[in-house]
C-alpha positions as CSV (number, residue, x, y, z in Angstrom):
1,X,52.6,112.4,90.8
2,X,53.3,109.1,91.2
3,X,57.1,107.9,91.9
4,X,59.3,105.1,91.0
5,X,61.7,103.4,93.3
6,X,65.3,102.7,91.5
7,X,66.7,99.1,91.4
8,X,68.7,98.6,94.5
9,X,72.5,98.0,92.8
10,X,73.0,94.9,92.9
11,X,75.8,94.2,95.2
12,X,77.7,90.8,96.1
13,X,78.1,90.9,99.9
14,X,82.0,90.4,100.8
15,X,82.5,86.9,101.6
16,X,82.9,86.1,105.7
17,X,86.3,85.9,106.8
18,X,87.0,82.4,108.7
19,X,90.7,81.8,110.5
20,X,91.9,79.2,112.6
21,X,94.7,79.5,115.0
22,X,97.1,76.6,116.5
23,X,100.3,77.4,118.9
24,X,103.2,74.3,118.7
25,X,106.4,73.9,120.6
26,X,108.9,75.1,118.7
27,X,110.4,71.6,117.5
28,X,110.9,69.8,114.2
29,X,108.2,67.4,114.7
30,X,105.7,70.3,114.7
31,X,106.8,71.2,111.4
32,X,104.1,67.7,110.5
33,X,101.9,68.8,112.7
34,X,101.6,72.5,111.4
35,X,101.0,70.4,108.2
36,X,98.5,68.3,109.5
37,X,96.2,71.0,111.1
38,X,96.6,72.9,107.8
39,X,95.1,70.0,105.6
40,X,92.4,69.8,108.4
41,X,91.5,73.2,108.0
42,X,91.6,73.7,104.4
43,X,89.1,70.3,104.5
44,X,86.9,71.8,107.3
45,X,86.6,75.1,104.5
46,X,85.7,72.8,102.1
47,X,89.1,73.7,99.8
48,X,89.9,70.3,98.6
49,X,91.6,70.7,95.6
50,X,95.0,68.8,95.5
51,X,96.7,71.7,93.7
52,X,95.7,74.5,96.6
53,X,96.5,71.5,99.3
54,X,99.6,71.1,97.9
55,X,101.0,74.3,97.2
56,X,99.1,75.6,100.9
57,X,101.1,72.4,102.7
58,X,104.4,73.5,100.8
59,X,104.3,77.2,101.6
60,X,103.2,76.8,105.4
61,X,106.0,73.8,106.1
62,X,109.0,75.9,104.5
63,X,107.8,79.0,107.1
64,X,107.4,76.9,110.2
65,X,111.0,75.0,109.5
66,X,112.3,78.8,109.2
67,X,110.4,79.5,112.6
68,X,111.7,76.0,113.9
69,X,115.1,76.7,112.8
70,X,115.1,80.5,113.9
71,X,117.7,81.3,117.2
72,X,115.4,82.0,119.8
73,X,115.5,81.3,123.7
74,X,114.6,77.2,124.3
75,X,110.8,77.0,125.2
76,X,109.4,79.1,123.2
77,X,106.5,78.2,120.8
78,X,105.5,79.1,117.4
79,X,102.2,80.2,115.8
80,X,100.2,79.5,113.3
81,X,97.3,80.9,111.5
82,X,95.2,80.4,108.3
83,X,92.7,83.3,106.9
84,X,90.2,82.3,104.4
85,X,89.2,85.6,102.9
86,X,87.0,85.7,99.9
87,X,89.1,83.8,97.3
88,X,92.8,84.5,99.1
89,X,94.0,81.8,102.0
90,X,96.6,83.7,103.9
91,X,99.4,81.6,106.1
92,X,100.9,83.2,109.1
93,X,103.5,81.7,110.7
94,X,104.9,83.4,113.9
95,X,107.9,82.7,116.5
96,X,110.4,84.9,118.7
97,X,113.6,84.2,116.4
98,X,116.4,86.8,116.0
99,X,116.9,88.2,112.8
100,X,114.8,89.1,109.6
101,X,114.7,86.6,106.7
102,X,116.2,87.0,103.6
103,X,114.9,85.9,100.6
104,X,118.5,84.4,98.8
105,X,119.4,82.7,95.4
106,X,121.3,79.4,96.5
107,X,123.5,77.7,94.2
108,X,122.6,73.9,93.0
109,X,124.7,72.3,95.4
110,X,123.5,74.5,98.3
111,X,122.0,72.6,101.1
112,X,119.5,75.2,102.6
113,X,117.9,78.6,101.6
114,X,115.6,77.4,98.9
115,X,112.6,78.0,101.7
116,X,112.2,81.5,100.9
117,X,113.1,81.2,97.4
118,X,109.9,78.1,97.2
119,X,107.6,81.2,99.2
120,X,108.1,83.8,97.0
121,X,107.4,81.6,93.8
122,X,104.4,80.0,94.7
123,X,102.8,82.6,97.1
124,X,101.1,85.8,95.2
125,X,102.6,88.2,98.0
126,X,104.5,87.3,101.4
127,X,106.6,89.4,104.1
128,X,107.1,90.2,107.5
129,X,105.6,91.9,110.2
130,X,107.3,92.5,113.9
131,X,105.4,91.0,116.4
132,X,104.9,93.2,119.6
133,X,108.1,92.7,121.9
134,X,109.9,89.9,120.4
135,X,110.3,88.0,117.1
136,X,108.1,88.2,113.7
137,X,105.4,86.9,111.6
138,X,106.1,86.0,108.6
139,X,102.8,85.2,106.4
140,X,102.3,84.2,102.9
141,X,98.8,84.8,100.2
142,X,97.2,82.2,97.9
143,X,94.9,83.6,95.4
144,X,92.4,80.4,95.0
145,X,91.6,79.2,91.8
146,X,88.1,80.3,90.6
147,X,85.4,78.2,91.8
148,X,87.6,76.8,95.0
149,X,85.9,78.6,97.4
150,X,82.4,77.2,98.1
């Protein structure tokens, strides 16, 4: 008797993971350059679209002027790193600063805490993680637009 093979299901294979990882002294000016290698990378990936650079360049420069700012012992660096995965870009930004962040509700003459505020408006989901011995990361997730991802 003869036999019949089923269809195979037809499956979308998950789409590669790609990161890129950059370390910067722990100084204001790196704030520009944490920027800078961001646009880079999200040009390299082929992720042009002003909107994503934009909101990508906003989220990643409020976490590293929270790392920047952070109290931590002079000399130490902070890191960066940017996960393509599928259609969600994720930010990390680490550094050995005391303390855990706190996401506040600043008054319209406040000068500062609006970075955290900016975060969790434009990212789809952000926190913390303790890093291994000292300090954090604290990462952010863009859900790309459809069709951003080639």
């Amino acid at each position: 008797m003869p036999t019949r093979a089923l269809p195979a299901a037809e499956t979308t294979p998950p789409a590669p993971t790609r990161s890129a990882t950059h370390r910067f002294p722990r100084h204001r000016r790196s704030v520009g350059r944490v920027r800078a290698a961001l646009r880079e990378q999200l040009a390299i990936w082929q992720l042009d679209a002003a909107e994503l650079a934009d909101c990508a360049t906003l989220l990643v420069s409020e976490l590293a002027t929270n790392a920047v700012n952070a109290k931590a012992a002079p000399g130490r660096e902070i890191g960066v790193r940017f996960e393509l995965s599928g259609p969600e870009l994720l930010i990390e930004v680490s550094g050995a600063g005391d303390g855990w962040p706190e996401l506040k509700h600043p008054k319209g003459d406040d000068e500062s805490g609006r970075g955290l505020a900016l975060v969790d408006t434009l990212a789809a989901d952000w926190g913390v993680n303790p890093r291994g011995g000292i300090g954090k990361t604290v990462w952010a997730l863009l859900v790309l637009p459809a069709g951003a991802v080639s």
